[in-house]
HTML snippet that shows the backbone in 3Dmol.js (N, CA, C, O; Angstrom):
<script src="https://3Dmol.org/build/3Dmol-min.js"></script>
<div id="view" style="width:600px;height:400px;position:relative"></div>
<script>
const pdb = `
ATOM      1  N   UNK A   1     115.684 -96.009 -27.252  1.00  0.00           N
ATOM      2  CA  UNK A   1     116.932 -95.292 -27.262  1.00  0.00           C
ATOM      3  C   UNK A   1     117.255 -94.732 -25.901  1.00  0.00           C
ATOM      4  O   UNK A   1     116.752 -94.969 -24.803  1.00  0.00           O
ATOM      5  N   UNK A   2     118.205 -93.945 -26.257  1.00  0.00           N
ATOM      6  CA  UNK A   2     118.583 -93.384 -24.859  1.00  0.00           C
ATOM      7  C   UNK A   2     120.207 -94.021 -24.482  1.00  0.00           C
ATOM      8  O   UNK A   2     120.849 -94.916 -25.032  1.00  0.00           O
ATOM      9  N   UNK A   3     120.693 -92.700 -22.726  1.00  0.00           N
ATOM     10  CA  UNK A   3     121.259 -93.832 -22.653  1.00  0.00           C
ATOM     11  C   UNK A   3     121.135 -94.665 -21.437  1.00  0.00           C
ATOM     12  O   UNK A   3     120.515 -94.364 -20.417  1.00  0.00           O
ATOM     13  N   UNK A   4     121.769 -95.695 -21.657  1.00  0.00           N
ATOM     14  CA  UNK A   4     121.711 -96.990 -20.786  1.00  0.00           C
ATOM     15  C   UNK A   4     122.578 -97.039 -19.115  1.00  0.00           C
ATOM     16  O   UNK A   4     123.690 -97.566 -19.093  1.00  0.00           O
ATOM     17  N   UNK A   5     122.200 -96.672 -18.272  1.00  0.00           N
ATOM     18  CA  UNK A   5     122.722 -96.515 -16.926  1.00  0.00           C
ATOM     19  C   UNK A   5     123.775 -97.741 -17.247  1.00  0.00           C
ATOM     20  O   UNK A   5     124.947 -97.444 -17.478  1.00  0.00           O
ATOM     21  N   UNK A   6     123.333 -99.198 -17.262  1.00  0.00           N
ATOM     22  CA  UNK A   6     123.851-100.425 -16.955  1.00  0.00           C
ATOM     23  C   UNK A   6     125.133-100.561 -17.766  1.00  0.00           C
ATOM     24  O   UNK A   6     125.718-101.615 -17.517  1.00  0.00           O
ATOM     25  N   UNK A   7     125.875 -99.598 -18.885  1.00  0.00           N
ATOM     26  CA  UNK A   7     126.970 -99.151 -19.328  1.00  0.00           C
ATOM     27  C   UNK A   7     128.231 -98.807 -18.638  1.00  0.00           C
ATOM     28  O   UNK A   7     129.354 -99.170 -18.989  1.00  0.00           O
ATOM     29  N   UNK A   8     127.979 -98.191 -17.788  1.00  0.00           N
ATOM     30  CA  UNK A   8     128.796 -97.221 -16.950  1.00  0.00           C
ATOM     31  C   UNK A   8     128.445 -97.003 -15.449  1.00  0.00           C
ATOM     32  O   UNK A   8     127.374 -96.633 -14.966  1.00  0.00           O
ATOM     33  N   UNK A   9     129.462 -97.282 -14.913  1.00  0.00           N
ATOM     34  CA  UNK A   9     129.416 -97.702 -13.553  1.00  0.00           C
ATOM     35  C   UNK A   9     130.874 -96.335 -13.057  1.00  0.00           C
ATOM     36  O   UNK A   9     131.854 -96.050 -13.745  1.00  0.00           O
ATOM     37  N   UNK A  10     130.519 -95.802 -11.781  1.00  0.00           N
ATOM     38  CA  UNK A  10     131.354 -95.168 -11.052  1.00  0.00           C
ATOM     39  C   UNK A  10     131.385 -95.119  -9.621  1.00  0.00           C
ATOM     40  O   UNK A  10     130.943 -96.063  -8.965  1.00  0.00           O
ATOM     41  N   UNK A  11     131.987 -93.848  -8.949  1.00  0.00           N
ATOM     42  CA  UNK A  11     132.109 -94.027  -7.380  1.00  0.00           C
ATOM     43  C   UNK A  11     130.615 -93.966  -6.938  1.00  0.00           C
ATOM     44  O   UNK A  11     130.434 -94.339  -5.778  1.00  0.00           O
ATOM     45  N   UNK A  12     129.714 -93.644  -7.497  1.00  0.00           N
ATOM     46  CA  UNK A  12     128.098 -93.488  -7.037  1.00  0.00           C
ATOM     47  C   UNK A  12     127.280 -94.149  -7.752  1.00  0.00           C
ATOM     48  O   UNK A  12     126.062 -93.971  -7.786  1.00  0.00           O
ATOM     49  N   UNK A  13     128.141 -95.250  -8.592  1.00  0.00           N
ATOM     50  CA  UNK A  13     127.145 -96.459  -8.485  1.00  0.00           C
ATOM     51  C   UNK A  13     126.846 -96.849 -10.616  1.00  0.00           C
ATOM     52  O   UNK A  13     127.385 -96.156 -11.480  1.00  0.00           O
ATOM     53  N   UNK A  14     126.320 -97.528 -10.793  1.00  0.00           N
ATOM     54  CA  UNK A  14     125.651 -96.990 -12.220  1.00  0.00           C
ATOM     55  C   UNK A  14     124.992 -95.627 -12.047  1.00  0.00           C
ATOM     56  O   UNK A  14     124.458 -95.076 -11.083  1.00  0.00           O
ATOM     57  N   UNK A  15     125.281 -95.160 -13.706  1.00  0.00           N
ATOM     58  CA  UNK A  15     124.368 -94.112 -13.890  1.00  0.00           C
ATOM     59  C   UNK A  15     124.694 -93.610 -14.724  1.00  0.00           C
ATOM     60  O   UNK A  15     125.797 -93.955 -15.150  1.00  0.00           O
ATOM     61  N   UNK A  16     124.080 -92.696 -15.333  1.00  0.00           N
ATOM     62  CA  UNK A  16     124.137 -91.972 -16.419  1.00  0.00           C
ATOM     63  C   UNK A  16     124.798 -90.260 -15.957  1.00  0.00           C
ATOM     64  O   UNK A  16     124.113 -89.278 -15.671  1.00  0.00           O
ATOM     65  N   UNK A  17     126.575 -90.366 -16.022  1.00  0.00           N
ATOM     66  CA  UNK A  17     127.064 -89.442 -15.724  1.00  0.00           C
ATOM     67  C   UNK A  17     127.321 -88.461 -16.402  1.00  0.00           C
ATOM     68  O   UNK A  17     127.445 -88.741 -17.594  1.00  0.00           O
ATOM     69  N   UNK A  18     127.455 -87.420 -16.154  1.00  0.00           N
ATOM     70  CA  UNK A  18     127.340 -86.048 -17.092  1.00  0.00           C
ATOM     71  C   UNK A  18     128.389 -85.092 -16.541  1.00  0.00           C
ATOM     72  O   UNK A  18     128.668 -85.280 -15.357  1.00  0.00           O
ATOM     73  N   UNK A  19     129.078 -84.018 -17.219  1.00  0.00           N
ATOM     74  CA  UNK A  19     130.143 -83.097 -16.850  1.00  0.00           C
ATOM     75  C   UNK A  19     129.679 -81.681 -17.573  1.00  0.00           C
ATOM     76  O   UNK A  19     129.078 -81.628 -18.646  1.00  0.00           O
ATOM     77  N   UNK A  20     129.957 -80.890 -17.016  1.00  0.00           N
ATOM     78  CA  UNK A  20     129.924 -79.445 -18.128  1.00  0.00           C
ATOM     79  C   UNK A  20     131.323 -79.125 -18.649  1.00  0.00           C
ATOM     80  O   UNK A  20     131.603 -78.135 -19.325  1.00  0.00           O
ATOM     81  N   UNK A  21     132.225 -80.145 -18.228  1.00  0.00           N
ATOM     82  CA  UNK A  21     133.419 -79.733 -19.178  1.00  0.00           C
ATOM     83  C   UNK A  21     134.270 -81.098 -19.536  1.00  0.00           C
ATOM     84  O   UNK A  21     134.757 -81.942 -18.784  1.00  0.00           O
ATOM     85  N   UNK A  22     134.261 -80.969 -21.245  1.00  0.00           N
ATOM     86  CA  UNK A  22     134.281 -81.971 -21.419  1.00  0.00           C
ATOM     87  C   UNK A  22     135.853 -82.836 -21.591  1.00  0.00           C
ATOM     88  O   UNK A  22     136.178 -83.937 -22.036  1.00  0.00           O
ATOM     89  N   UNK A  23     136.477 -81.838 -21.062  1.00  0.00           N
ATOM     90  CA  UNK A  23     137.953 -82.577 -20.420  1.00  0.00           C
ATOM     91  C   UNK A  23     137.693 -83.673 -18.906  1.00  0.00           C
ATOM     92  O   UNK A  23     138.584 -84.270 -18.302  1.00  0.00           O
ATOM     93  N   UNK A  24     136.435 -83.674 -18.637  1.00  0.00           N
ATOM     94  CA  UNK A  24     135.922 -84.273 -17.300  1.00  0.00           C
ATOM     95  C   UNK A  24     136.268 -85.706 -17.894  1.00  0.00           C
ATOM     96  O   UNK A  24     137.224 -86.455 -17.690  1.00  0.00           O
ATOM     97  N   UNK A  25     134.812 -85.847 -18.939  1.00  0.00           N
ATOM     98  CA  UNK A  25     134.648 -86.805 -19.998  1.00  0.00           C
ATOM     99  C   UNK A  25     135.523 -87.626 -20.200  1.00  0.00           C
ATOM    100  O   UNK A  25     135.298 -88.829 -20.075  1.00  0.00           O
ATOM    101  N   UNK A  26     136.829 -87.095 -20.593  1.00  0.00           N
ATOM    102  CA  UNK A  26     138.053 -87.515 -21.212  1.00  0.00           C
ATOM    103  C   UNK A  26     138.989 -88.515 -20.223  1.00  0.00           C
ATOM    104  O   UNK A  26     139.805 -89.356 -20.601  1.00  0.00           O
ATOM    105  N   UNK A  27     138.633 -88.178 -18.900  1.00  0.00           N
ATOM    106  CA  UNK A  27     139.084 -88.989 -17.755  1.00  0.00           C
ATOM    107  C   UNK A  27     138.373 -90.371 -18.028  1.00  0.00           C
ATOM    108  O   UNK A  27     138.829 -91.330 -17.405  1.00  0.00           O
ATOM    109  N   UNK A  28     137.523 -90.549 -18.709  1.00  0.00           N
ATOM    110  CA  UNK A  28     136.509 -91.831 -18.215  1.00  0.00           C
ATOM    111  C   UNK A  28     136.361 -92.648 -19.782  1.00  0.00           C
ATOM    112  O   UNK A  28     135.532 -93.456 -20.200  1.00  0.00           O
ATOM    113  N   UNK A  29     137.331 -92.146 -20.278  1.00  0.00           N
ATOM    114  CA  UNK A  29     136.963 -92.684 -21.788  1.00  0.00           C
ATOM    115  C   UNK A  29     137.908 -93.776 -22.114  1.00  0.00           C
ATOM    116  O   UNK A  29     139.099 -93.711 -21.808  1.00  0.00           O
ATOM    117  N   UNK A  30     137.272 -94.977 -22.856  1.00  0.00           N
ATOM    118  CA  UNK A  30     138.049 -95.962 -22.940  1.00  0.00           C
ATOM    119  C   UNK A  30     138.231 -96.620 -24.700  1.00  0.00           C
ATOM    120  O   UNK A  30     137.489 -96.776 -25.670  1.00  0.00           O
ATOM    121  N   UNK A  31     139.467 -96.824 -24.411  1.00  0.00           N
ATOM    122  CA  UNK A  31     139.928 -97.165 -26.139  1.00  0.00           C
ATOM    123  C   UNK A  31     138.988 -98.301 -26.644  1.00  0.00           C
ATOM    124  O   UNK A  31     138.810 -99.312 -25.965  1.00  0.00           O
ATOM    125  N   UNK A  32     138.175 -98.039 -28.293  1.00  0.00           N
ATOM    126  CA  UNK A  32     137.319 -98.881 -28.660  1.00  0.00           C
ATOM    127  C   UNK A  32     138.560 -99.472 -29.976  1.00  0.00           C
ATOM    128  O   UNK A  32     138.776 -98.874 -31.031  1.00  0.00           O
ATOM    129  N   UNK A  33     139.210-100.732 -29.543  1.00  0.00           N
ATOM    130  CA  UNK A  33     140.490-101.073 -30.309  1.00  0.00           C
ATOM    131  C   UNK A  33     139.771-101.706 -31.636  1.00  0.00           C
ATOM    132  O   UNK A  33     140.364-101.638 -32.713  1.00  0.00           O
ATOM    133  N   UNK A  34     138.240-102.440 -31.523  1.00  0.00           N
ATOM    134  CA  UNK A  34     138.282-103.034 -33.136  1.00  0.00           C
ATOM    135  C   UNK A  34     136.793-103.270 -33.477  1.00  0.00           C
ATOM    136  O   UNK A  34     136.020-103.377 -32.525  1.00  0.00           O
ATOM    137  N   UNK A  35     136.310-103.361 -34.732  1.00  0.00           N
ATOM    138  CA  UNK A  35     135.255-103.353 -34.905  1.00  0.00           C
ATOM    139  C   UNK A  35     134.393-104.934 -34.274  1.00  0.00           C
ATOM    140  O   UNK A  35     135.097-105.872 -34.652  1.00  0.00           O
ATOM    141  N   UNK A  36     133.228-105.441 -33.522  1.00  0.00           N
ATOM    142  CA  UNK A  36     133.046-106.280 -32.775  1.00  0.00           C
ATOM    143  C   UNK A  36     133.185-106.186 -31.475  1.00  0.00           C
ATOM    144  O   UNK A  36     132.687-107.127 -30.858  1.00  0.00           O
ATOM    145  N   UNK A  37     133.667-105.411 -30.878  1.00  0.00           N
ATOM    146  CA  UNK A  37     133.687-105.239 -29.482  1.00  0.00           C
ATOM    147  C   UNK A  37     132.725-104.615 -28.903  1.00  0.00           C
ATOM    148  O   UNK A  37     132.477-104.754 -27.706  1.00  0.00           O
ATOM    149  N   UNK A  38     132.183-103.980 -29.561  1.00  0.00           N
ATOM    150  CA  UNK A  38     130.770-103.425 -28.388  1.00  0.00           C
ATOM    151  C   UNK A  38     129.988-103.223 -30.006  1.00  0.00           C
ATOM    152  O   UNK A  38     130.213-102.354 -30.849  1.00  0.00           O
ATOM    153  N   UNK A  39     128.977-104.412 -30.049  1.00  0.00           N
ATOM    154  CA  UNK A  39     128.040-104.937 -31.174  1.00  0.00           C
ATOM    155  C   UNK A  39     126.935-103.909 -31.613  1.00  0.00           C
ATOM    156  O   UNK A  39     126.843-103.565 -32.792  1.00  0.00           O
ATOM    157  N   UNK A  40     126.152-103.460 -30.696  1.00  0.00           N
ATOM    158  CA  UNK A  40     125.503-102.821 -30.863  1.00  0.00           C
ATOM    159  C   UNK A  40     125.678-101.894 -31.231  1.00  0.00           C
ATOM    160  O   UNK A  40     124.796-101.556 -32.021  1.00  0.00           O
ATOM    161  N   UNK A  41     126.870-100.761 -31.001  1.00  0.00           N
ATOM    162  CA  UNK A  41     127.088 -99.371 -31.215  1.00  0.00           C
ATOM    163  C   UNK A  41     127.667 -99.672 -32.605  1.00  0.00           C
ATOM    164  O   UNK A  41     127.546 -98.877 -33.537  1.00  0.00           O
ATOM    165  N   UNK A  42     128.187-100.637 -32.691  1.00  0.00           N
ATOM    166  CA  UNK A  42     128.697-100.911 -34.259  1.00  0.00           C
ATOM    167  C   UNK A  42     128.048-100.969 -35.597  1.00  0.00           C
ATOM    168  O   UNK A  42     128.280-100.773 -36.790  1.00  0.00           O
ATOM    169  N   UNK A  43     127.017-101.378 -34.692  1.00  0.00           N
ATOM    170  CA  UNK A  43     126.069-101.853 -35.850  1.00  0.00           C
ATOM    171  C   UNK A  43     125.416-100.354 -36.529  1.00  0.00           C
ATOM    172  O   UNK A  43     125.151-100.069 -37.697  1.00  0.00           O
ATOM    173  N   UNK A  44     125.281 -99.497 -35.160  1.00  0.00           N
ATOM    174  CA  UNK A  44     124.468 -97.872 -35.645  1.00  0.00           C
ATOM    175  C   UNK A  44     125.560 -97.448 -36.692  1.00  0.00           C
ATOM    176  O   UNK A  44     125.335 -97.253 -37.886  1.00  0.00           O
ATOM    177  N   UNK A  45     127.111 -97.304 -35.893  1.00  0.00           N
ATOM    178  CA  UNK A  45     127.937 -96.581 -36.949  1.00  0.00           C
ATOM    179  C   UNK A  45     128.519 -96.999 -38.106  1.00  0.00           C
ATOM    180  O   UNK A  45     128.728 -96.295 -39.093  1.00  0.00           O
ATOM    181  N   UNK A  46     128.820 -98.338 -37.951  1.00  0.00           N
ATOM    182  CA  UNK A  46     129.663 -98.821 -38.935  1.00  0.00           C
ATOM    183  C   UNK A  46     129.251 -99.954 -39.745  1.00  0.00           C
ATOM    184  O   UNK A  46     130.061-100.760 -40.202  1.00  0.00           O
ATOM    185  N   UNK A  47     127.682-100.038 -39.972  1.00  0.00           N
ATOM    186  CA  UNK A  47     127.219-101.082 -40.838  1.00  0.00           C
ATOM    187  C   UNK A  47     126.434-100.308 -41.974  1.00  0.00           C
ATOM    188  O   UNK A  47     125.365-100.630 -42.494  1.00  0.00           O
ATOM    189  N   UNK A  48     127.253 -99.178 -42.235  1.00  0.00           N
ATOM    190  CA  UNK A  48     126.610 -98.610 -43.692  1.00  0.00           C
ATOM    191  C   UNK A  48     127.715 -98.460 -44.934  1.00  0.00           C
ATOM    192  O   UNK A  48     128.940 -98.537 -44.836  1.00  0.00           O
ATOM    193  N   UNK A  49     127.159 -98.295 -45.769  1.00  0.00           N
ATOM    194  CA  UNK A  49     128.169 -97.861 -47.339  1.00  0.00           C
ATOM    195  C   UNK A  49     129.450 -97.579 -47.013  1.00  0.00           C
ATOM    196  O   UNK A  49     129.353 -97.014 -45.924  1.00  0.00           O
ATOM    197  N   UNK A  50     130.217 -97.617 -47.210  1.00  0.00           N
ATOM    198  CA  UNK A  50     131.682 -96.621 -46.849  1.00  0.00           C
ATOM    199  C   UNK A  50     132.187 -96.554 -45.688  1.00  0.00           C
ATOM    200  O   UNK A  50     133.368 -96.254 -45.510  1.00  0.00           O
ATOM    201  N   UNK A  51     131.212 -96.873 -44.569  1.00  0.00           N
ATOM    202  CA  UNK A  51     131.777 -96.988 -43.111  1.00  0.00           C
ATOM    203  C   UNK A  51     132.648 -97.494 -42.204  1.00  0.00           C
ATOM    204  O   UNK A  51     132.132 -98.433 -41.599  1.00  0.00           O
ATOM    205  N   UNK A  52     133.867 -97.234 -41.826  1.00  0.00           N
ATOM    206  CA  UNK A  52     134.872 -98.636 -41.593  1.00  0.00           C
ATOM    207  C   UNK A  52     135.397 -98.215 -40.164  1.00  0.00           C
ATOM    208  O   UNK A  52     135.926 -97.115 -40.006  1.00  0.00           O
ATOM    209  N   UNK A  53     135.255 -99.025 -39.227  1.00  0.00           N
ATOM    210  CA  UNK A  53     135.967 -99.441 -37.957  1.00  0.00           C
ATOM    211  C   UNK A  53     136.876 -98.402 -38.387  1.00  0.00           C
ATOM    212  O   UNK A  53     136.675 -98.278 -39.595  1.00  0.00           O
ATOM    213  N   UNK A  54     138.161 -97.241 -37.856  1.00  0.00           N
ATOM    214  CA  UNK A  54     139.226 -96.576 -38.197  1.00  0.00           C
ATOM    215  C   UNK A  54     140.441 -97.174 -37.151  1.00  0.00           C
ATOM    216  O   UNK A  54     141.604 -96.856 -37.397  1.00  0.00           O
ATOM    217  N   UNK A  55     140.087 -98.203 -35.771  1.00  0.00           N
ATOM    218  CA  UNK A  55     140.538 -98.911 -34.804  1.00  0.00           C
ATOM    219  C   UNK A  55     141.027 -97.215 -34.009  1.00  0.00           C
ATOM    220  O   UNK A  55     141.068 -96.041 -34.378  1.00  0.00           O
ATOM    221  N   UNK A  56     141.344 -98.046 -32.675  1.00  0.00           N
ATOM    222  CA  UNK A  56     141.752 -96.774 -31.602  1.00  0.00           C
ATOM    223  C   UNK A  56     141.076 -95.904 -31.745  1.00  0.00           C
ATOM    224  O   UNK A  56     141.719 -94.967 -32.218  1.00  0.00           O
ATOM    225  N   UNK A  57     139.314 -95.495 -31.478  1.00  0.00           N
ATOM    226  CA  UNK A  57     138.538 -94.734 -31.206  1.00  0.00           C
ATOM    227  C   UNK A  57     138.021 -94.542 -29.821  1.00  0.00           C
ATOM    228  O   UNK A  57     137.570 -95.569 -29.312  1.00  0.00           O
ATOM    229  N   UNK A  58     137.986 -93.556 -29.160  1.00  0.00           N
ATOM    230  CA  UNK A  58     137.521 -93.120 -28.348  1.00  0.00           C
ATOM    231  C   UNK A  58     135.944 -91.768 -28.806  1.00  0.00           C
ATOM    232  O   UNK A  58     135.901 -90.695 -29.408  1.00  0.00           O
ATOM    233  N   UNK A  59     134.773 -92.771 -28.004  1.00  0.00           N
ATOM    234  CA  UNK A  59     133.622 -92.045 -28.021  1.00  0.00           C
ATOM    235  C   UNK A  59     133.520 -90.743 -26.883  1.00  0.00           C
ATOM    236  O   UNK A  59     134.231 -90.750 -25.877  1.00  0.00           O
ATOM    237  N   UNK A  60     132.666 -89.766 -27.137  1.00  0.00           N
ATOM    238  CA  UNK A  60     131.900 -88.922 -26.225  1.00  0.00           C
ATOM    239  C   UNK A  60     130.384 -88.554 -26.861  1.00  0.00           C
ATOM    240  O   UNK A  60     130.224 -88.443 -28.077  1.00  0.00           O
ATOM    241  N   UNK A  61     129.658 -88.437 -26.216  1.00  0.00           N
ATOM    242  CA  UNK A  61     128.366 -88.041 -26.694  1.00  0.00           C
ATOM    243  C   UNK A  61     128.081 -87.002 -25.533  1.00  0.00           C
ATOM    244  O   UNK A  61     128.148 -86.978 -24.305  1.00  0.00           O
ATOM    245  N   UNK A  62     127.675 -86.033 -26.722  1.00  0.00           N
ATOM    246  CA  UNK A  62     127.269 -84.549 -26.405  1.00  0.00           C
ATOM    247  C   UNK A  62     125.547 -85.025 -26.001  1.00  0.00           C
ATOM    248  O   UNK A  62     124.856 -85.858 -26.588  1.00  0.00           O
ATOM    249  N   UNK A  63     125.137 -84.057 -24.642  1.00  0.00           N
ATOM    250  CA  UNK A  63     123.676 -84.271 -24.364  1.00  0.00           C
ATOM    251  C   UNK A  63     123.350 -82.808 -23.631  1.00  0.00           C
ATOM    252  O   UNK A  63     123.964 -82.333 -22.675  1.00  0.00           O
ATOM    253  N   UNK A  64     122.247 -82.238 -24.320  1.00  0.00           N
ATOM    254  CA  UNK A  64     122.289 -80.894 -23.433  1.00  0.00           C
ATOM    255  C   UNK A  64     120.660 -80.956 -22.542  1.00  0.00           C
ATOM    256  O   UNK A  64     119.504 -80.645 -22.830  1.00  0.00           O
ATOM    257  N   UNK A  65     121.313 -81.499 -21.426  1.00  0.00           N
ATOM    258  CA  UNK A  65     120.382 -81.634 -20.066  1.00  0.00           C
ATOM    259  C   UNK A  65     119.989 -80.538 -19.004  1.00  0.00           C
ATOM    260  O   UNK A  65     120.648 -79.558 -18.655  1.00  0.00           O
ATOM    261  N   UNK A  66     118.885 -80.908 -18.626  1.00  0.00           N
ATOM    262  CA  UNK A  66     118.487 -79.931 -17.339  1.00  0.00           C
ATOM    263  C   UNK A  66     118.603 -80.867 -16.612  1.00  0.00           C
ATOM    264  O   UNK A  66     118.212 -81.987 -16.941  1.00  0.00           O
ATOM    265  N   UNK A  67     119.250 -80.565 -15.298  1.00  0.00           N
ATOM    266  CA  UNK A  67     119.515 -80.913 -13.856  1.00  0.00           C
ATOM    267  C   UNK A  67     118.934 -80.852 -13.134  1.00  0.00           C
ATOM    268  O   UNK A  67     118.404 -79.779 -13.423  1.00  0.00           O
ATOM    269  N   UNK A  68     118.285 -81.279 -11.867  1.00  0.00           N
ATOM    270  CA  UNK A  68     117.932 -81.173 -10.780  1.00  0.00           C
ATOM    271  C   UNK A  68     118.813 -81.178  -9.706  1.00  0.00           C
ATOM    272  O   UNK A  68     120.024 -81.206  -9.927  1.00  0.00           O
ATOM    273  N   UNK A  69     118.384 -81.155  -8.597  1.00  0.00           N
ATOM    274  CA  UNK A  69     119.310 -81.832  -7.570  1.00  0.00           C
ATOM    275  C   UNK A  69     120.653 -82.277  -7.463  1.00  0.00           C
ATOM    276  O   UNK A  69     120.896 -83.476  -7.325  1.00  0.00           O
ATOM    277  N   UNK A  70     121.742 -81.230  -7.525  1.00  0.00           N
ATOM    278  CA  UNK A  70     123.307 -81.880  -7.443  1.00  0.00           C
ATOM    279  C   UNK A  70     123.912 -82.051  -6.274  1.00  0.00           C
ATOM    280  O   UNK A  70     123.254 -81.601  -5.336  1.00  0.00           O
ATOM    281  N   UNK A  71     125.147 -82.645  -5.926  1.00  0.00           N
ATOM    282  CA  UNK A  71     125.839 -82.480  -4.719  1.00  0.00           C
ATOM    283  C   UNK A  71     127.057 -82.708  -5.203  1.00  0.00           C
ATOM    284  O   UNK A  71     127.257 -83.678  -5.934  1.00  0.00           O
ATOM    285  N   UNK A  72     128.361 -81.563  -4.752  1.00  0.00           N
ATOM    286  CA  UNK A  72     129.701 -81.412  -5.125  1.00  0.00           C
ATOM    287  C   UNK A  72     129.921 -82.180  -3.618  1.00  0.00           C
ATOM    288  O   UNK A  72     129.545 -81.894  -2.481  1.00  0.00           O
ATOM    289  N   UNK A  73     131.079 -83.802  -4.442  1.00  0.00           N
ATOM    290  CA  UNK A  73     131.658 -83.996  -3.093  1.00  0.00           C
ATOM    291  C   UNK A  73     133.262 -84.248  -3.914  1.00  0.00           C
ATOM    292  O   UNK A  73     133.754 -83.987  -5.012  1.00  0.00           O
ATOM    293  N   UNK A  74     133.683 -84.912  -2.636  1.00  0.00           N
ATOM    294  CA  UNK A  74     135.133 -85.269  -3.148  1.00  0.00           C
ATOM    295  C   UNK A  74     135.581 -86.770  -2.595  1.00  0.00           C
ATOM    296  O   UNK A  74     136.725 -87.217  -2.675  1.00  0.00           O
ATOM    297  N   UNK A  75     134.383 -87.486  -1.988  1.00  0.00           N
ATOM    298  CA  UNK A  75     134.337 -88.508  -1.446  1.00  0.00           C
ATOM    299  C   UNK A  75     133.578 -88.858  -1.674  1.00  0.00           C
ATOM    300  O   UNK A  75     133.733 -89.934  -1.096  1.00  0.00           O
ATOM    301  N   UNK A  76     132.198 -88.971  -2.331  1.00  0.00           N
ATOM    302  CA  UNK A  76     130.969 -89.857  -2.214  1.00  0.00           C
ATOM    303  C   UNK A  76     130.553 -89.861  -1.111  1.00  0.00           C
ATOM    304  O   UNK A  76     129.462 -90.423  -1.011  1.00  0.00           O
ATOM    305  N   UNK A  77     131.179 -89.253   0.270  1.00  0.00           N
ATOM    306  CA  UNK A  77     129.889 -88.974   1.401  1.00  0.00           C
ATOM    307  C   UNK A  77     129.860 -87.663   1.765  1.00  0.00           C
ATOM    308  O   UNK A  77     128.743 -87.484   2.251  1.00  0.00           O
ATOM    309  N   UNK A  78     130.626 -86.411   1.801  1.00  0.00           N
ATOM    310  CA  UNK A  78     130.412 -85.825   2.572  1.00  0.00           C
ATOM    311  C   UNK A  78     130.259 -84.356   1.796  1.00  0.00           C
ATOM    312  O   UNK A  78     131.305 -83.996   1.256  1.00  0.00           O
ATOM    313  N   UNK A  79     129.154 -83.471   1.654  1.00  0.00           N
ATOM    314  CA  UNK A  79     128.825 -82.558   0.592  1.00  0.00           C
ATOM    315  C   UNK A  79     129.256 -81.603   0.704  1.00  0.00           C
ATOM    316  O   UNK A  79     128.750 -80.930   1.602  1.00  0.00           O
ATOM    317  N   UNK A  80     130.154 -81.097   0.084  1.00  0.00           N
ATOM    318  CA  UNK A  80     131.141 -79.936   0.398  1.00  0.00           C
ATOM    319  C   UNK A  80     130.493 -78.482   0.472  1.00  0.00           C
ATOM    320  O   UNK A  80     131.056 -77.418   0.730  1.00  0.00           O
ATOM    321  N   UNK A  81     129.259 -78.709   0.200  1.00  0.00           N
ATOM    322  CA  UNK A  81     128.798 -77.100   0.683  1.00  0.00           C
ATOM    323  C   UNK A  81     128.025 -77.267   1.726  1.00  0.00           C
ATOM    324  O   UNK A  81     127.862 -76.287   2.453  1.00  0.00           O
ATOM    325  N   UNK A  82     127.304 -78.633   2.092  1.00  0.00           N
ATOM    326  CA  UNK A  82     127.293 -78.253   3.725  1.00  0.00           C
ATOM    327  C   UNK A  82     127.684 -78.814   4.900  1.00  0.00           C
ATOM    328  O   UNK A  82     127.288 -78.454   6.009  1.00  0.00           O
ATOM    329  N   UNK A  83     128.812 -80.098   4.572  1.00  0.00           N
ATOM    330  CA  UNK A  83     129.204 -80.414   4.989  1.00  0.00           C
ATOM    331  C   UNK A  83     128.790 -81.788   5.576  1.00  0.00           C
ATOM    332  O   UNK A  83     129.303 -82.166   6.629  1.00  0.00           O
ATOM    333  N   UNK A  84     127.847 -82.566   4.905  1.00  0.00           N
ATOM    334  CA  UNK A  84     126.495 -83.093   5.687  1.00  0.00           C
ATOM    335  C   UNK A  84     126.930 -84.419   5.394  1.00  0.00           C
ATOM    336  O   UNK A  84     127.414 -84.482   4.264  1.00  0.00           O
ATOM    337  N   UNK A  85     126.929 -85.801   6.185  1.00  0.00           N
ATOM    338  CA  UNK A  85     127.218 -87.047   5.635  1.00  0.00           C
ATOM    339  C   UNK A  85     126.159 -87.763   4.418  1.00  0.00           C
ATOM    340  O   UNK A  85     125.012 -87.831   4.858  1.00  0.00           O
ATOM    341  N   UNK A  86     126.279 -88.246   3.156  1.00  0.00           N
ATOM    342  CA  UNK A  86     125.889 -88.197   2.142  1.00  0.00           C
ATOM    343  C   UNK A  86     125.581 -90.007   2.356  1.00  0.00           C
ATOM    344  O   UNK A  86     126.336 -90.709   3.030  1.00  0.00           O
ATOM    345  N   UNK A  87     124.575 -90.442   1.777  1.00  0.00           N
ATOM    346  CA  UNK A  87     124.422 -91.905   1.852  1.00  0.00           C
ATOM    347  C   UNK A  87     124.651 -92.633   0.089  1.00  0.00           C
ATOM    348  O   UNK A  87     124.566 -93.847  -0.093  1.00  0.00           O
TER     349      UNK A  87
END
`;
const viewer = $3Dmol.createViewer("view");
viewer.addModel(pdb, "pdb");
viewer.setStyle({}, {cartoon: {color: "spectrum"}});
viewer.zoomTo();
viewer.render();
</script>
């Protein structure tokens, strides 16, 4: 389980991205239009008793993480608290 870096791709590459507010989230979320389109997740939610595709779903999954090491930029290089070129 878990999740899968190779999902989700952004300005810093794959990875497993995270927000503390989850209007962040909402920027990056993409319409799941029908049941069959992404197999696997289908299979967890919607291959039981009563369960039905509802079409035009949009996912978020809640994860409550400890952090290490952050950097606030606004470019992917340059770290706004110290100003430092970022690789």
């Amino acid at each position: 389980g878990g999740l899968n870096e190779r999902f989700s791709g952004g300005l810093f590459g794959n990875g497993t991205y995270l927000a503390e507010d989850v209007a962040k989230n909402d920027q990056y979320c993409t319409r799941d239009e029908k049941y069959g389109n992404y197999k696997d997740l289908h299979r967890h939610l919607f291959d039981l008793p009563k369960a039905k595709h509802p079409g035009d779903i949009f996912y978020v999954i809640f994860c409550r993480v400890a952090l290490g090491h952050f950097v606030r930029t606004l470019d992917a290089s340059i770290d706004m608290d110290d100003g430092a070129q970022r690789s």
